[in-house]
DOTORLO-773827 format. One record per residue (C-alpha): residue number from 1; residue in three letters; x, y, z. Coordinates in nm, 4 decimals, decimal comma, always signed. Example, Ala and Ser with C-alpha at 12.3 -4.5 7.8 and 13.67 -1.06 7.14 Angstrom:
  lumpa  guvo        xx        yy        zz
      1   Ala   +1,2300   -0,4500   +0,7800
      2   Ser   +1,3670   -0,1060   +0,7140
This chain:
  lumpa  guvo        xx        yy        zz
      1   Unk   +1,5646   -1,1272   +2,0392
      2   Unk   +1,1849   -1,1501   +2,0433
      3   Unk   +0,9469   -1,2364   +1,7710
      4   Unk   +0,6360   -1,1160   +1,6245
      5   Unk   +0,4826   -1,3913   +1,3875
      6   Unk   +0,2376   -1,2679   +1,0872
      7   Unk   +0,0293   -1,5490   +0,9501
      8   Unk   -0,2613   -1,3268   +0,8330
      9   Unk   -0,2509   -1,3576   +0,4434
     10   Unk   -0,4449   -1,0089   +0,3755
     11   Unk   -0,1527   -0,8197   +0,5168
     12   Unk   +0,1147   -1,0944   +0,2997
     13   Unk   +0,1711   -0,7981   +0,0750
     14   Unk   +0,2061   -0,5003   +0,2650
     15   Unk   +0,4922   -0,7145   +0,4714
     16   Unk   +0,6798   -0,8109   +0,1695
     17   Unk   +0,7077   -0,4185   +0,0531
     18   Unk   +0,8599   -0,3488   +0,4095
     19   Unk   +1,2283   -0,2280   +0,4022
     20   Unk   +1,4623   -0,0008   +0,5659
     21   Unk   +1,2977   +0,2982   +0,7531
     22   Unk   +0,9569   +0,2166   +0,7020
     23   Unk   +0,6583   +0,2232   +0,9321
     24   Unk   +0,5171   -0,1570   +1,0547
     25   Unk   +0,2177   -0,1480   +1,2977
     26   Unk   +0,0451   -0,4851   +1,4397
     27   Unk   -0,2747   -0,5512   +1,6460
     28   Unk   -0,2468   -0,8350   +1,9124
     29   Unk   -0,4941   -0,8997   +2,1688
     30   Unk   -0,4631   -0,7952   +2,5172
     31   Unk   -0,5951   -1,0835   +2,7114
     32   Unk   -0,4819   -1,4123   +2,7946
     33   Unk   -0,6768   -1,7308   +2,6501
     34   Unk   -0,7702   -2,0074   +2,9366
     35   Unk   -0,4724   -2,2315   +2,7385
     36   Unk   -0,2121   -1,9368   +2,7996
     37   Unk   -0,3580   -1,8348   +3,1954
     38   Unk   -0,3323   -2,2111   +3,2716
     39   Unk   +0,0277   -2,1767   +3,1362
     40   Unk   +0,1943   -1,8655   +3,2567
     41   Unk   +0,4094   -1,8041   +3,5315
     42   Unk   +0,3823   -1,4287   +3,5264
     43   Unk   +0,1776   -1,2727   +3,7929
     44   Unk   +0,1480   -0,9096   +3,5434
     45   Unk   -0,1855   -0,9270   +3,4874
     46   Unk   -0,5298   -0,7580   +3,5918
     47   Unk   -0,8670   -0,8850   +3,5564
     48   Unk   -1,1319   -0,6767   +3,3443
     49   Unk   -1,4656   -0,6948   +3,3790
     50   Unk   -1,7577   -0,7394   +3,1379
     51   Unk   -2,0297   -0,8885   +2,9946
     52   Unk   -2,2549   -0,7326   +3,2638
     53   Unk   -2,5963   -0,8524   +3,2623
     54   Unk   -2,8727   -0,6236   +3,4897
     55   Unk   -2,5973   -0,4658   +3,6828
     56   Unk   -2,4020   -0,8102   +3,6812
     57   Unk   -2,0400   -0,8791   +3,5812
     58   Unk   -2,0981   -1,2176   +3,4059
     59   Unk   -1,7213   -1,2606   +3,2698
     60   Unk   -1,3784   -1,1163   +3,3240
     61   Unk   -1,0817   -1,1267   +3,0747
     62   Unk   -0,7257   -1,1792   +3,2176
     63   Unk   -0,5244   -0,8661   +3,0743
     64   Unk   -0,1285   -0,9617   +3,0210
     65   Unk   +0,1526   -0,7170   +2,9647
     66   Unk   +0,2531   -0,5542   +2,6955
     67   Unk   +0,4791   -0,8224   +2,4787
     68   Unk   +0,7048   -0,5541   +2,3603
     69   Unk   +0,8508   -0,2053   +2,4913
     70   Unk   +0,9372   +0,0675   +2,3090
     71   Unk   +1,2986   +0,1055   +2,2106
     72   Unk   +1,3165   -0,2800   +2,1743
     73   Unk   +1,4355   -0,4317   +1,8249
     74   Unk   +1,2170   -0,7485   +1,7213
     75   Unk   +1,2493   -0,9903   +1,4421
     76   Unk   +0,9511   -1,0060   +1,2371
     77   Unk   +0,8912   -1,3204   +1,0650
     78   Unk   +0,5993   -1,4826   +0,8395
     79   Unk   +0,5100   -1,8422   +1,0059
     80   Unk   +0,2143   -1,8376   +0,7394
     81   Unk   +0,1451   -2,0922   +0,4743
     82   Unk   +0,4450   -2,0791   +0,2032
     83   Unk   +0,1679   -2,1396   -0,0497
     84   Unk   +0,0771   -1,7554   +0,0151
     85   Unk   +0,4238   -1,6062   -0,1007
     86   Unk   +0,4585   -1,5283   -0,4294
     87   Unk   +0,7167   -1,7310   -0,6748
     88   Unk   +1,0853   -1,6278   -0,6479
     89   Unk   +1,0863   -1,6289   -0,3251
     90   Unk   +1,3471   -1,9058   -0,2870
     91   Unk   +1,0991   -2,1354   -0,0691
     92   Unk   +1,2320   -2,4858   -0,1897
     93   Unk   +0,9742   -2,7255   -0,2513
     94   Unk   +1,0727   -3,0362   -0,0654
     95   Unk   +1,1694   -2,9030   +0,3015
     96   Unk   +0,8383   -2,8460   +0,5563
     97   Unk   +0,7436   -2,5119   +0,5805
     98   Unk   +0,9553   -2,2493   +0,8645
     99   Unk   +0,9493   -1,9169   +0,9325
    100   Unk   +1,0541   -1,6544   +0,7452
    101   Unk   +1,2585   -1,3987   +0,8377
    102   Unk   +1,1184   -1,0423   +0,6639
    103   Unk   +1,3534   -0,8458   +0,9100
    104   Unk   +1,4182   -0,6955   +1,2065
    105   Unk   +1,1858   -0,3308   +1,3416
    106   Unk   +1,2728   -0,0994   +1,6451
    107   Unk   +0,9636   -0,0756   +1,8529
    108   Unk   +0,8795   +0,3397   +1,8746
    109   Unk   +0,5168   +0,2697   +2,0107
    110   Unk   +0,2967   +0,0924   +2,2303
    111   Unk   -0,0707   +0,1794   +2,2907
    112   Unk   -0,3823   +0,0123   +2,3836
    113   Unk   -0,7492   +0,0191   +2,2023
    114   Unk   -1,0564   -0,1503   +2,2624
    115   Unk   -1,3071   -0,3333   +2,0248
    116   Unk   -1,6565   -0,4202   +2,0794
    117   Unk   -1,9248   -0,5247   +1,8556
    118   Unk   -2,3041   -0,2658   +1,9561
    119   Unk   -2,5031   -0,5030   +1,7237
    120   Unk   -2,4880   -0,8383   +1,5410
    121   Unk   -2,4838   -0,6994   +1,2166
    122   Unk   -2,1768   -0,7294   +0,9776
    123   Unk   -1,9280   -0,4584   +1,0547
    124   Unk   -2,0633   -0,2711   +1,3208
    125   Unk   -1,7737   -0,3102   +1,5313
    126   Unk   -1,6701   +0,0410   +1,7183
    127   Unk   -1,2894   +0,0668   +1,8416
    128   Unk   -1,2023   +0,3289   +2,1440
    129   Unk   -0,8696   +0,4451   +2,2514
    130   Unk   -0,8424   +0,3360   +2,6043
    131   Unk   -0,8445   +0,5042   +2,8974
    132   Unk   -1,0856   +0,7380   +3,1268
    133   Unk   -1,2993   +0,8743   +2,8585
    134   Unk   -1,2520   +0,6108   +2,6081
    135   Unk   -1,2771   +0,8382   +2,3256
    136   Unk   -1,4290   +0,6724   +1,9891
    137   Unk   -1,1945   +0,6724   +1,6697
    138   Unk   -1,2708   +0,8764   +1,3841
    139   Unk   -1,3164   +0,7158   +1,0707
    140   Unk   -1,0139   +0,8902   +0,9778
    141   Unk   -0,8262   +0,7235   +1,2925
    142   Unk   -0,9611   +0,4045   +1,2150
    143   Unk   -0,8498   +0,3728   +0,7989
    144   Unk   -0,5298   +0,5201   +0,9748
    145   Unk   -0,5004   +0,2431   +1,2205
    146   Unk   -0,5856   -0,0010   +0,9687
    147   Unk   -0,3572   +0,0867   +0,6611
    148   Unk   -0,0571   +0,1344   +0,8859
    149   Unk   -0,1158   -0,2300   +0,9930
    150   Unk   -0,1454   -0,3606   +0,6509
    151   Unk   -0,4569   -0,3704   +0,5979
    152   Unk   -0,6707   -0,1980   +0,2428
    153   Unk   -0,9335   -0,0100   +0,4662
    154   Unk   -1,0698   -0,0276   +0,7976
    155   Unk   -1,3893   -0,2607   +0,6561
    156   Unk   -1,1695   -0,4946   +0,5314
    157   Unk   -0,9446   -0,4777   +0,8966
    158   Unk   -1,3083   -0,5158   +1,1177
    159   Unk   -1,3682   -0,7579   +0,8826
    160   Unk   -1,0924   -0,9718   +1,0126
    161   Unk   -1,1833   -0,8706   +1,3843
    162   Unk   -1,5256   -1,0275   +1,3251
    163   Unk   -1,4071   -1,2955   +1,2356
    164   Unk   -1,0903   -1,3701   +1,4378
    165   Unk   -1,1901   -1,2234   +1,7551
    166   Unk   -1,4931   -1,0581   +1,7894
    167   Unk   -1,7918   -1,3338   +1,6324
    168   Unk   -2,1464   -1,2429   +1,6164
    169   Unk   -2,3337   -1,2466   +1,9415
    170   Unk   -2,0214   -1,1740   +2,1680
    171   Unk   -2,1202   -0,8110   +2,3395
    172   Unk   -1,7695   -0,7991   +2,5658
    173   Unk   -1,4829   -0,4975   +2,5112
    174   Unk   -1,1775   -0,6299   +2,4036
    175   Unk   -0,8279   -0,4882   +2,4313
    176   Unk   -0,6080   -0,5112   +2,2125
    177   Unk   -0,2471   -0,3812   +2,1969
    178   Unk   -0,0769   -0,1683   +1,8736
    179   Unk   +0,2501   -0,1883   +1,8441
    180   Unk   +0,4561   +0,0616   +1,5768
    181   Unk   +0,7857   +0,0743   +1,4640
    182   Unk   +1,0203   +0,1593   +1,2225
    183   Unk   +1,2083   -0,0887   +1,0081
    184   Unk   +1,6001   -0,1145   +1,0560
């Protein structure tokens, strides 16, 4: 059965509330790093271009697969610090710190978005469904998107983008895949 880790401690409690029948939605990125590329034998990938420059591509990201499919269960597990859960949670003190099993989700769907950053200001980070037309979220989409994946609003969710994947001064698109499920 396949995983999907959560380490990210601003989504710790929204994961813990998670039972039977509920909705779980996570964000992963779309592209390979140069680590993973140099790694993989898969040949399911495409190159996207960007970064273009006066007319000039000046970067490409290496776009893998989709992880999961829908109609696929997955075991969800926090490989996080233990030092985020809260007491009571039967984490004994002496053994080094494993994954956690929160439980297992049925994959219902799998779509892709796109980030990019139009200045170098603090939160000005725009996210498009993919495709054609590329159509920009609404800021109801987005605090949609970002409170079914855990998150308080969508601030606090570009927040984390900014700093995990999108830093100041980096103009490229990024894909990114959302997967949702439902809890079993």
């Amino acid at each position: 059965m396949k995983q999907i880790n959560f380490n990210c401690k601003e989504k710790l409690p929204y994961l813990l509330a998670l039972k039977a029948r509920d909705e779980v939605q996570t964000i992963r990125r779309a592209w390979y790093t140069k680590e993973e590329l140099k790694k993989t034998k898969s040949n399911e990938f495409r190159i996207d271009e960007y970064g273009t420059k006066n007319g000039d591509i000046t970067s490409h990201l290496v776009i893998k697969p989709p992880k999961y499919k829908v109609g696929e269960v997955v075991e969800i597990f926090w490989t996080g610090s233990w030092n985020e859960l809260p007491a009571g949670m039967g984490v004994p003190d002496d053994e080094e710190e494993q994954p956690i099993s929160l439980g297992k989700a049925k994959i219902t769907e799998v779509f892709e978005i796109e980030m990019f950053r139009f200045t170098d200001e603090p939160e000005t980070i725009c996210v498009t469904y993919s495709g054609e037309d590329r159509p920009t979220m609404t800021t109801k989409d987005m605090n949609d998107l970002a409170r079914k994946d855990g998150f308080n609003s969508d601030i606090e969710m570009i927040r984390w983008f900014e700093k995990n994947y999108i830093p100041k001064g980096d103009t490229a698109t990024k894909k990114f895949y959302v997967y949702r499920g439902k809890m079993v």
